[in-house]
C-alpha positions in Angstrom: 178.8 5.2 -96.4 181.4 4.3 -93.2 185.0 5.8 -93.5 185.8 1.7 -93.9 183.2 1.3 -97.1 184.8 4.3 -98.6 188.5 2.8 -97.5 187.1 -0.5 -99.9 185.9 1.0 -102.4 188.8 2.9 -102.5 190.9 -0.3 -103.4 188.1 -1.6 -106.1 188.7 0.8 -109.0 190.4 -2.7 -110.5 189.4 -6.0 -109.6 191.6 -7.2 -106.4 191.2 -10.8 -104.2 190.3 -10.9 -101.0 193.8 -11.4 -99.8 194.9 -8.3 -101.3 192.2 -6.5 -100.1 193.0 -8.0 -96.5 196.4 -7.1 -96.4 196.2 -3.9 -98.3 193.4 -2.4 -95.5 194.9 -4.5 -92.8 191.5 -4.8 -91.0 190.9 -8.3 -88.9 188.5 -11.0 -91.0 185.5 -10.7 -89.7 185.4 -6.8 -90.0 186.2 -7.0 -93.5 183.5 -10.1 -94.5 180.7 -7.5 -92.2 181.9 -4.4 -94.7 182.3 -6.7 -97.7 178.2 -8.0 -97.2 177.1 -4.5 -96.6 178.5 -3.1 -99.8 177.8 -6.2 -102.1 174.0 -5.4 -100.4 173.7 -2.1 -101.7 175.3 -3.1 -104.8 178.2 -1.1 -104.5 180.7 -4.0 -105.6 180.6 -7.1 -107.7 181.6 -10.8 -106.2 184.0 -13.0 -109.1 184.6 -16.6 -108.3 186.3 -18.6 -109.3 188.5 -16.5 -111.3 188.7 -12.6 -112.3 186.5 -13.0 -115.2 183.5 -14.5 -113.4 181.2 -12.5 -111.8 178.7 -14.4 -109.7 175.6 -13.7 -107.6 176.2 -13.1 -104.1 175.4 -16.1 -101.7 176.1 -15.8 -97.9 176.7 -19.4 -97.4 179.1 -19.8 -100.2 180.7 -16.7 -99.4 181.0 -17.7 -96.0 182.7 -21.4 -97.0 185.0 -19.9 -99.8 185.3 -15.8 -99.2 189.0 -15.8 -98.8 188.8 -17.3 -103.0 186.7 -14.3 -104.0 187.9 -11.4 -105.8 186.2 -7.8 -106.0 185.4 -5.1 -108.3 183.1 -1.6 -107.6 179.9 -1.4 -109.4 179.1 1.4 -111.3 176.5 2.3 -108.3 179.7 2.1 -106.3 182.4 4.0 -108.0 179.5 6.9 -108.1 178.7 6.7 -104.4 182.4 6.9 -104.0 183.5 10.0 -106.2 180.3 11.9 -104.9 182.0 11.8 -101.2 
C-alpha cells in the first residue's frame, strides 16, 4: 500500500464524499480518481451513490461521468490492511 492509499484510507474510517475527501488530502483530481480505482480494486473501500446509504458496484464509466457525487467508506479488507501498517 502507497503512503497516498494509506493517507485515504486514513480519512475512510466513516463514510466521506469525494469533495471531502478532495479537499481534506488536497491532492489534484486525477491523482485521487487513479488512488480511488486502485483501492476500490483490491477492495479496500466501498463506492455509495447516490446517497450515504447506498453502496453500489464499482463501474469505471459511471464513476468517471459522476465520481465527484460518490461517497466512500473502507472495507473491512481495508481498515485491516490499514491498522496492520
Amino acid at each position: 500500500m502507497t503512503d497516498q492509499e494509506f493517507d485515504i484510507l486514513d480519512e475512510l474510517y466513516f463514510v466521506v464524499s469525494y469533495a471531502e475527501l478532495q479537499s481534506k488530502l488536497g491532492l489534484p483530481e486525477p491523482e485521487l480518481r487513479e488512488a480511488l480505482r486502485g483501492l476500490i480494486s483490491m477492495n479496500y473501500i466501498k463506492c455509495l451513490y447516490p446517497d450515504q446509504d447506498t453502496e453500489v458496484p464499482f463501474d469505471p464509466e459511471h464513476f468517471e461521468r459522476e465520481g465527484h457525487a460518490y461517497y466512500f467508506l473502507a472495507s473491512k479488507e481495508g481498515l485491516l490492511s490499514h491498522n496492520s501498517r
